[in-house]
Residue, then its C-alpha position, 0 to 999 in steps of 0.5 A: x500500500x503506497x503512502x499518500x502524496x500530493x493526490x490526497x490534497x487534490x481530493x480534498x479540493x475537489x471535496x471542498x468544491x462540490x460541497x460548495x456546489x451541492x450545498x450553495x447555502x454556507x457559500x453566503x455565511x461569513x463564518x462558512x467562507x471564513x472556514x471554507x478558506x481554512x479548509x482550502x489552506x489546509x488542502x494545499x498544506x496537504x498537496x505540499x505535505x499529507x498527513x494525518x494531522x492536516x487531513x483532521x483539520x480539513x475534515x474538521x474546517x469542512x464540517x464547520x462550514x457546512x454547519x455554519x448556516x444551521x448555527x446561530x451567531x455567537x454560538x460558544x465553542x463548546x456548543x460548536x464541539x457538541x454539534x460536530x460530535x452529534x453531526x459525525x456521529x450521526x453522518x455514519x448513519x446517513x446513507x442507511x437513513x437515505x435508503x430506507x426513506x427511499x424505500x418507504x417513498x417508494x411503496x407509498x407511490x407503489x413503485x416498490x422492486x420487489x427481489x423476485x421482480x429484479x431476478x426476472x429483470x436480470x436473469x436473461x441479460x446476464x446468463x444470455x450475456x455470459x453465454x455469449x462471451x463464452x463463445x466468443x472467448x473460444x473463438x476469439x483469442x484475444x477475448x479468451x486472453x483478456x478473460x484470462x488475466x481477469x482476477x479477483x482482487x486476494x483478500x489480504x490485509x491491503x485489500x481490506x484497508x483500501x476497501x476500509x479507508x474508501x468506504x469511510x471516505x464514502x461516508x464522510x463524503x455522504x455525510x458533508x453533502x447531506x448535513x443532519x442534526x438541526x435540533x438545538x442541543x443541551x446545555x453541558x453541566x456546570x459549577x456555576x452557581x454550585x458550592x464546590x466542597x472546600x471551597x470556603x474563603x479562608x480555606x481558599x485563601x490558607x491554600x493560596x498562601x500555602x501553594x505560594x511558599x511551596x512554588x516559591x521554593x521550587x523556584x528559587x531552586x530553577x533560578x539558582x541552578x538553571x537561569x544563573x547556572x550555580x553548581x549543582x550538588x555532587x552525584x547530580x547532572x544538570x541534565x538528570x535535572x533537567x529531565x526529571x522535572x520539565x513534564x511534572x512541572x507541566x502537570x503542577x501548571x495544569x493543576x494550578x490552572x485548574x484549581x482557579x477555574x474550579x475555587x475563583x470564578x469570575x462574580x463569586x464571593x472569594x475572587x472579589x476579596x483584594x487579598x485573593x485576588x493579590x494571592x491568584x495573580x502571584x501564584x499564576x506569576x509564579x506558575x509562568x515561572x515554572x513554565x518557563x523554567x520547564x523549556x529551558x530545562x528542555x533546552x538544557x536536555x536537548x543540549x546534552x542528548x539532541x532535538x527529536x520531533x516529540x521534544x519540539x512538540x512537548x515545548x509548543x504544549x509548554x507554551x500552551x500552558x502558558x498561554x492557558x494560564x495567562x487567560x486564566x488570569x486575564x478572565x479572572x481580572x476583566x470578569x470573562x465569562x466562561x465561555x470567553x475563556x473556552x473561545x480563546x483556548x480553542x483559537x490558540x490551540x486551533x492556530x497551533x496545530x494548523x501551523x504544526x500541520x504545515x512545518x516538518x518538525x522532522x526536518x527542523x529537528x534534524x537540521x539543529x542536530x546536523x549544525x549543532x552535533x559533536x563531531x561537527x562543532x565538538x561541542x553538541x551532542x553526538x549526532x545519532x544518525x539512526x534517528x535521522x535515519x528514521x525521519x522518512x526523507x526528513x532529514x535528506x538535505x541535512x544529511x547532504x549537507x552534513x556529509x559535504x561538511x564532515x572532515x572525518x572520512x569514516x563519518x563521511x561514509x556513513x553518512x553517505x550510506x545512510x543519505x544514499x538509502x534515505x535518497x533511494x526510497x524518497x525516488x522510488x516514492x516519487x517515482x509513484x504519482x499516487x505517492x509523489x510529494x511537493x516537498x520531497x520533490x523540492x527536496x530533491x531539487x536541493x540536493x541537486x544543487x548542493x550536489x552540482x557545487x560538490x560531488x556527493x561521496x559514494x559509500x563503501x559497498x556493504x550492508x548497512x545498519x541504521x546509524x550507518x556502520x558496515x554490518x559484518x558478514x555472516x559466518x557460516x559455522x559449520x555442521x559436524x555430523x554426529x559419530x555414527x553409533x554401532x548397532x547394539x550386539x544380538x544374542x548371536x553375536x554374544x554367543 
């Protein structure tokens, strides 16, 4: 089964058109053109580089501007969620819904197809028909030939995922061009107006203080060791340090931000109180600290052991906990409704993706760890060439031009082996036009380049593992037959 390539993005625009075309009423909605044209962003994102990624966005900006004309203005995001839950949830169900009201139709206007009525109408074309080119396959060999190589497509496990993949394409395709679900949906449940259990004023207040100390010490310990670079105490390296704390700090920041939607709501008795409300903006102060300390214990830790796409994406998610909690702190001091609150995180995080869904965070992980390895500046981290051998084609300009680079003939040659197998399979995919990509073809279009200014090495012949190293040839160990065993002594013998 060959990966998806650009033609995954000119499906969606020809998807995005025809709903356009059947579905005429979203055209004239502002909030339909607005995420029509998102849609249309992100299928071009798609015809430069598919993914998963893009492909649920576009899915996601579709079914927002088929909606949008069912919607009224204003409605809160978390509406929008509920809506678009319900939408694809019953879209699975559409077409069965589609043809037994086209069955009922019909028997009300009596034009009902019986079984027994379409075998009559079927039988003698199809037994006549095959008869037919029966014969004229015996008497004709080039039929005989052609109805020779007609087979069956073998049910494996390939066969089962296009017949999967279409059919759930069908659907979703069905569902866009025939919306349902236009009742109006229930309000979810929530704490306004509830007592929260320990949520008194002194009790929130004592925790307040309490939370202050705690994060004050873990604060002071980041910006003694990390931000001003004292000594660490014996038996502990800066980046165990490092490592150890950057994702629980994460979950202590989310905690925090959680504990002040849930005990301080914008209009409630305890968030009016000065003294609170001083107690909040500091602690969330500090929390953005702790945030930031996070990266740059990611950064220290990158540092010492390289950049992979996972890091990159754990620090967008610390910079969205950030962001979280500064609207946390922003809604409690205007008096933000809760709704506000949502819009704003579902725009940020919205806007997020959608750019993560166009950059190759693989390529820019492997670009820092090329410029930034030990055996280049001797100063970074050791470059593992498994792991930008792992990125699919990511990494192939930062090989070529790490190979054009690297002094060391035996790092040369390993790296040329594995740029050679990386360059290999990214030509045998583009080779495919089902497969062929628009970065990957201007990839290769960079390494032309760089290979027309400096002549590309050709590795030494040789198997190759994946950090680039000659694999050693098997040595046949040799059989030794088992000594023959005399046949035991009869009673003949004996005697």
């Amino acid at each position: 089964m060959h990966r998806p390539g650009a033609t995954l993005g000119f499906f969606a625009l020809v998807w995005l058109a025809a709903s356009a075309l059947f579905r005429k009423g979203w055209v004239r909605d502002r909030r339909g053109l607005a995420a029509a044209g998102a849609a249309a962003a992100l299928a071009m994102v798609m015809i430069d580089r598919p993914g998963l990624l893009a492909w649920v966005l576009f899915g996601l900006a579709l079914m927002i501007a088929v909606q949008s004309v069912r919607v009224r203005d204003g409605e809160e995001a978390w509406r929008w969620a509920q809506r678009l839950v319900v939408y694809a949830v019953v879209a699975v169900a559409g077409p069965w819904i589609d043809l037994f009201r086209l069955n009922r139709n019909s028997r009300k206007r009596g034009r009902t197809l019986k079984l027994s009525g379409a075998v009559r109408l079927l039988l003698l074309p199809v037994v006549g028909g095959a008869v037919f080119l029966g014969l004229f396959a015996s008497a004709n060999p080039l039929i005989g030939e052609l109805l020779s190589r007609l087979r069956l497509p073998p049910l494996t496990g390939d066969t089962v995922a296009r017949v999967t993949f279409w059919l759930a394409t069908l659907i979703a395709i069905w569902g866009v061009l025939r919306p349902r679900w236009r009742r109006r949906l229930i309000a979810l449940p929530s704490l306004q107006g509830r007592a929260v259990p320990g949520g008194a004023a002194a009790s929130v207040t004592l925790s307040l203080v309490v939370f202050n100390l705690l994060f004050a010490v873990q604060n002071g310990l980041d910006l003694a060791f990390l931000w001003s670079g004292a000594p660490l105490p014996e038996g502990v390296s800066l980046a165990e340090y490092a490592h150890r704390g950057a994702y629980p700090l994460i979950v202590t920041a989310l905690l925090a931000g959680l504990f002040v939607l849930v005990f301080l709501r914008p209009g409630s008795e305890t968030a009016a109180r000065p003294l609170v409300r001083g107690l909040v903006m500091l602690w969330v102060g500090q929390n953005l600290l702790l945030v930031a300390s996070s990266l740059l214990r990611t950064a220290d830790y990158i540092e010492v052991y390289s950049l992979t796409r996972f890091r990159i994406a754990a620090m967008i998610w610390m910079v969205l906990v950030g962001v979280g909690l500064a609207l946390i702190c922003w809604r409690l001091l205007t008096n933000k409704s809760a709704d506000w609150l949502i819009n704003a995180n579902v725009v940020a995080a919205l806007l997020v993706l959608t750019i993560v869904s166009a950059v190759d965070l693989g390529a820019v992980a492997a670009s820092w760890n090329v410029r930034h390895a030990r055996e280049i500046d001797g100063q970074g981290a050791q470059l593992d060439l498994c792991y930008l051998d792992s990125l699919n084609g990511a990494a192939l300009v930062s090989l070529v031009e790490l190979e054009q680079r690297a002094a060391d003939p035996v790092l040369k040659d390993r790296v040329a082996a594995v740029r050679a197998r990386q360059m290999a399979t990214m030509q045998a995919h583009q080779a495919d036009w089902r497969a062929w990509r628009w970065r990957d073809a201007r990839r290769l279009e960079r390494v032309a380049r760089l290979a027309a200014s400096q002549p590309l090495t050709t590795p030494v012949p040789g198997r190759r593992d994946c950090d680039g190293w000659i694999m050693p040839a098997a040595v046949a160990v040799p059989t030794i037959a088992p000594a023959p065993v005399a046949p035991p002594l009869t009673s003949e013998a004996g005697a």
